[in-house]
C-alpha positions as CSV (number, residue, x, y, z in Angstrom):
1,X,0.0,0.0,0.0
2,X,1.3,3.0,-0.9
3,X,0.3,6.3,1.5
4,X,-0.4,9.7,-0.3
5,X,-0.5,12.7,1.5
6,X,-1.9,16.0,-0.6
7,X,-0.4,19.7,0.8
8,X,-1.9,22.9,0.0
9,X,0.3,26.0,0.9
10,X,-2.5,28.4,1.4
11,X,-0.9,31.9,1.3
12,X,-3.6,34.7,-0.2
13,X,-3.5,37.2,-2.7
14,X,-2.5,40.1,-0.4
15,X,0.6,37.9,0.7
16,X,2.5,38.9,-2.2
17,X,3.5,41.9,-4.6
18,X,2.0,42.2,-8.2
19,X,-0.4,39.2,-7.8
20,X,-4.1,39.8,-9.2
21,X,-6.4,39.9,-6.2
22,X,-9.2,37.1,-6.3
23,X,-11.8,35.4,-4.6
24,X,-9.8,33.5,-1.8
25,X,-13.3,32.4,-0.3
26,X,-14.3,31.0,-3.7
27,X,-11.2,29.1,-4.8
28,X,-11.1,27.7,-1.3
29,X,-14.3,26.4,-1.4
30,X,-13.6,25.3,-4.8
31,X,-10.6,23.5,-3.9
32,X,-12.7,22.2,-0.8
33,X,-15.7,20.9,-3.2
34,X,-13.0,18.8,-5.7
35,X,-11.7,17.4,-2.6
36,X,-14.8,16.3,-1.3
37,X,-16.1,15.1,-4.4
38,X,-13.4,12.2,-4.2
39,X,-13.5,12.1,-0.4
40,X,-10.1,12.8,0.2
41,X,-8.4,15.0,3.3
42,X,-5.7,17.6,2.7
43,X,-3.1,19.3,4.8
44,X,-3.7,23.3,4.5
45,X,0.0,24.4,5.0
46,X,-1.8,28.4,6.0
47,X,-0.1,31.4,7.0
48,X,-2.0,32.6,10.0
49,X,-3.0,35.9,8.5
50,X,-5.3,34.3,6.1
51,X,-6.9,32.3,8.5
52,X,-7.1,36.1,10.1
53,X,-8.9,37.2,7.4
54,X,-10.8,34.6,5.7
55,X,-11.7,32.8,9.3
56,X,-14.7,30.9,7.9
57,X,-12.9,29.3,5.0
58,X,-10.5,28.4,7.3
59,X,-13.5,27.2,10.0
60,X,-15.0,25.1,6.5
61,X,-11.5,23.2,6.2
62,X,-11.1,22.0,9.8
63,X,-14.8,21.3,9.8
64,X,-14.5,19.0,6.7
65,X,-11.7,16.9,8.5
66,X,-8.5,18.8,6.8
67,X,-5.2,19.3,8.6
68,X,-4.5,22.8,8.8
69,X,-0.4,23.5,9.7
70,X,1.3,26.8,10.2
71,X,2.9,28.4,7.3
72,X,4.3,31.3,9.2
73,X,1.7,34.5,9.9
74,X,2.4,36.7,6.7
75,X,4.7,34.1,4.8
76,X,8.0,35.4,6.3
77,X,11.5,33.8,5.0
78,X,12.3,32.0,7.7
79,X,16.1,32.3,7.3
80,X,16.0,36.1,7.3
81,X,14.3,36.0,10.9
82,X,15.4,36.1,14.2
83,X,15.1,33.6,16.1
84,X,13.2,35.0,18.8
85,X,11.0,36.8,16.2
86,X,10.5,33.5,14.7
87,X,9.2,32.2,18.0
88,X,6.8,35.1,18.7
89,X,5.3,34.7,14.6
90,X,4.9,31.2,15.0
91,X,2.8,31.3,18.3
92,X,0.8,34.4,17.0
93,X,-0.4,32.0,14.2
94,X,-1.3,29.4,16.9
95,X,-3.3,31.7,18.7
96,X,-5.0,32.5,15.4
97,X,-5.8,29.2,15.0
98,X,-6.5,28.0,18.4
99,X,-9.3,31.3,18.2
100,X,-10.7,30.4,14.8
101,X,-11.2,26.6,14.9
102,X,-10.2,26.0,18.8
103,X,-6.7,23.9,17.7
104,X,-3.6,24.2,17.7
105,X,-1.3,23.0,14.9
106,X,1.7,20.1,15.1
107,X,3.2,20.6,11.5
108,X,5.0,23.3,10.2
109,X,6.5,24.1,6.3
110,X,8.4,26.9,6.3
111,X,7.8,29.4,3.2
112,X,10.0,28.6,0.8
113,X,11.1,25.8,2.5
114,X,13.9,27.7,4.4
115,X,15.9,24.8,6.7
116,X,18.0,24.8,9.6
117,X,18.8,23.2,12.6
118,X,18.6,26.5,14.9
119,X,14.9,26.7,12.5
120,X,14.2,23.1,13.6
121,X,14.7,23.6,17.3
122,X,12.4,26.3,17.7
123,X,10.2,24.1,15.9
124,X,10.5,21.5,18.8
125,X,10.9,24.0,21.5
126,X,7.2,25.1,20.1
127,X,6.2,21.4,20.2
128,X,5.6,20.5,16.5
129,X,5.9,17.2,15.6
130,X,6.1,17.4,11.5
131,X,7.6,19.9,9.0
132,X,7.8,19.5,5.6
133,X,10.6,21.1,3.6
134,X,13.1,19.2,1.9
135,X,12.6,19.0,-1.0
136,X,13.5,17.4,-4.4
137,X,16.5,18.2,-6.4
138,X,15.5,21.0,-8.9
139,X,16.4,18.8,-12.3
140,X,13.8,16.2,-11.4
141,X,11.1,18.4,-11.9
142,X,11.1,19.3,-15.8
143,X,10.6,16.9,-18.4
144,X,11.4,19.4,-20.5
145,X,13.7,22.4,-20.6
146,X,13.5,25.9,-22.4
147,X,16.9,25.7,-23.9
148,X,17.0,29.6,-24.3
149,X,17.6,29.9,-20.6
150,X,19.1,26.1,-20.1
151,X,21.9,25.4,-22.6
152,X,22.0,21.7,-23.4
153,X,25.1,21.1,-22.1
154,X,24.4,22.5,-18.8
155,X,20.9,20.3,-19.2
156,X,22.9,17.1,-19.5
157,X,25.1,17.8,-16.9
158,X,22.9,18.9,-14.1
159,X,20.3,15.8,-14.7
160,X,23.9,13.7,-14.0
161,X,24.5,15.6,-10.9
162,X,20.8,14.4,-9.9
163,X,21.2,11.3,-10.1
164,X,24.2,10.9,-8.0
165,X,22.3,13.4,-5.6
166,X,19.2,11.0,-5.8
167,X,21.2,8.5,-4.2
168,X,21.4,10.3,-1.0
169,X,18.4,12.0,-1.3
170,X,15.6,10.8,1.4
171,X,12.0,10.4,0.1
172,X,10.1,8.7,2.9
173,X,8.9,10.4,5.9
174,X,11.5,10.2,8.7
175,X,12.3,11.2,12.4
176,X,14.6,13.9,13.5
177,X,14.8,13.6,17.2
178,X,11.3,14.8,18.3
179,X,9.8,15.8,14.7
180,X,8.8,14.0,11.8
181,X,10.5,15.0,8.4
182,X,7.8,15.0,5.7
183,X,9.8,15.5,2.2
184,X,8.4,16.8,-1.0
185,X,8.6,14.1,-3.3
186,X,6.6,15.9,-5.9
187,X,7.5,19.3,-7.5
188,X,5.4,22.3,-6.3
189,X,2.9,23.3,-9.1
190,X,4.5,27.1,-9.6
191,X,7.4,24.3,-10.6
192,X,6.1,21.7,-12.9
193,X,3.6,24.3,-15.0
194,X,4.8,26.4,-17.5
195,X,5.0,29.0,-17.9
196,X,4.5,30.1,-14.6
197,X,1.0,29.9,-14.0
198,X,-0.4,33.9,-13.1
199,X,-3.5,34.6,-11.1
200,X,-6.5,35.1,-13.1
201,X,-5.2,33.4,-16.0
202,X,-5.4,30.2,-17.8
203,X,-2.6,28.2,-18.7
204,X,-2.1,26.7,-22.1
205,X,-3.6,23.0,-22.5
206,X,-0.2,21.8,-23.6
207,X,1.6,22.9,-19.9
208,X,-1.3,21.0,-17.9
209,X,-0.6,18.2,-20.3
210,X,2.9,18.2,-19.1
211,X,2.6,19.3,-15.8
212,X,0.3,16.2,-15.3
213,X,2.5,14.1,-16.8
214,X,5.3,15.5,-14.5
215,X,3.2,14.2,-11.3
216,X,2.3,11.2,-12.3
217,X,5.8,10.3,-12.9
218,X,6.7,11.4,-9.5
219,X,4.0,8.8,-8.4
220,X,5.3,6.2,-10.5
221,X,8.6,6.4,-9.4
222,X,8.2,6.7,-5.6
223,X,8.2,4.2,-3.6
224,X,5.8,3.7,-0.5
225,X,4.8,7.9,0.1
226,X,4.0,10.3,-2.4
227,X,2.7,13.5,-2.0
228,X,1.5,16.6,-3.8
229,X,2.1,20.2,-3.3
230,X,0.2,22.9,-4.7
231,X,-0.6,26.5,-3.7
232,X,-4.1,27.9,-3.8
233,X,-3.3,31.0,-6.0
234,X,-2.1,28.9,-8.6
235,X,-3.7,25.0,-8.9
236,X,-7.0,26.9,-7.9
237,X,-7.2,30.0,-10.6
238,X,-7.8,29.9,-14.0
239,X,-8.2,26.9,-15.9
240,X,-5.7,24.6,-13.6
241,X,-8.5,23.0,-11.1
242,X,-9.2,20.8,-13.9
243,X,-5.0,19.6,-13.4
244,X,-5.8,18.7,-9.2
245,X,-9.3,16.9,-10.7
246,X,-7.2,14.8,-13.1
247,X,-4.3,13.9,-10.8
248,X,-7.0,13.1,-7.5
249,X,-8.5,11.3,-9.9
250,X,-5.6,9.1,-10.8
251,X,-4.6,8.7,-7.5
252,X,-8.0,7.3,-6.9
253,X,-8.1,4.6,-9.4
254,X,-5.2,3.4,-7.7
255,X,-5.6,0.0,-6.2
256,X,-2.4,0.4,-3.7
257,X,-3.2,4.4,-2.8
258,X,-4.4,4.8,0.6
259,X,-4.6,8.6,1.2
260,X,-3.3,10.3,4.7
261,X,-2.9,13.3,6.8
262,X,0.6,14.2,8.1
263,X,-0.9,14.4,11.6
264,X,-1.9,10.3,11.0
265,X,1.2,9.9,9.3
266,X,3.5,10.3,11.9
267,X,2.6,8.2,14.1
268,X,3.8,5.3,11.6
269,X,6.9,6.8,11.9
270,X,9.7,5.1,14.5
């Protein structure tokens, strides 16, 4: 049996510079209504300002059976904050949550999935039990390359030094002292869609093609976890929902899948 865990980093529109406002109520709850419709629970990875703002979406996921896990308070790097600010973020986020769905959460991914040990120990001083940010090396993720940026040579050569870093690379959950390491074993969708997929627009037939083709391959090629990672913004504007129906739906037709929430997940773990 293989277990598949499904992230959502659920950031908002006002989160970052330049990005078309939309609907973050609507593509929640549209998110929300493809989940349901194949009865499977996600991990909302969700910075504790949105659940500020939009506290009823927020409500709706924990109320449907979701995990909801910090992802900072306004999607702060991580690395570029001091520790004790770090602290002091993290537990204003679980006092956000604690007021809007009476929980606290025990996982943690750090916006872009900033690491580090003196990172990591906050993370246990605070009493998290799962983070999720190492990730996969960055050749994996193509299956193609735009050989105006990439030259060919530099192509061949970096898919050669992923494969020797494969063999090191850990892609099953494991235990770091008192927390559970969750790794993305999938690409993030801002990663396998191209061209970068922008708020409030489609995305050509031909990149969800690919991008599709990109996760499944993942799947194929893991072993007994596989997860995906997507961001609201992006797998839930435009035309791109229809890429999270079609993967959920191959997932689902999987005889061996058996689908789980990090906070179920690590208790498997020794």
């Amino acid at each position: 049996m293989k277990l598949v865990t499904v992230f959502f980093d659920l950031e908002g529109p006002f989160l970052w510079r330049d990005v078309p406002k939309f609907d973050i109520e609507k593509v929640v709850k549209n998110i929300s209504d493809v989940l349901v419709g194949f009865g499977i629970k996600a991990v909302f990875n969700t910075c504790g300002l949105v659940a500020e703002r939009f506290p009823r979406s927020i409500a709706m996921l924990h109320d449907e059976g979701h995990e909801i896990a910090s992802h900072g308070y306004a999607h702060e790097n991580f690395s570029k904050v001091p520790l004790p600010e770090l602290d002091a973020l993290l537990a204003r986020t679980e006092r956000v949550f604690e007021h809007v769905f009476g929980e606290e959460p025990i996982g943690v991914r750090a916006p872009w999935l900033a690491r580090s040990e003196s990172i990591y120990d906050i993370y246990r001083k605070r009493k998290y039990r799962w983070t999720s940010n190492l990730n996969v090396p960055f050749w994996v993720t193509r299956s193609r390359v735009d050989f105006g940026s990439v030259s060919y040579p530099r192509w061949v050569i970096g898919k050669a030094v992923y494969k020797v870093r494969r063999l090191s690379h850990k892609e099953e959950p494991f235990r770091k002292d008192s927390l559970v390491e969750i790794p993305l074993v999938s690409p993030l969708d801002v990663y396998c869609i191209y061209p970068y997929p922008q708020v409030g627009g489609d995305s050509p037939e031909s990149s969800l093609e690919e991008a599709y083709r990109i996760l499944v391959s993942h799947y194929r090629s893991s072993k007994k976890f596989f997860n995906l990672n997507f961001h609201e913004h992006s797998i839930g504007t435009g035309n791109r929902l229809r890429l999270l129906e079609r993967v959920l739906s191959f997932l689902s037709e999987q005889s061996d899948v058996s689908f789980i929430l990090a906070s179920k997940l690590v208790s498997s773990i020794g």
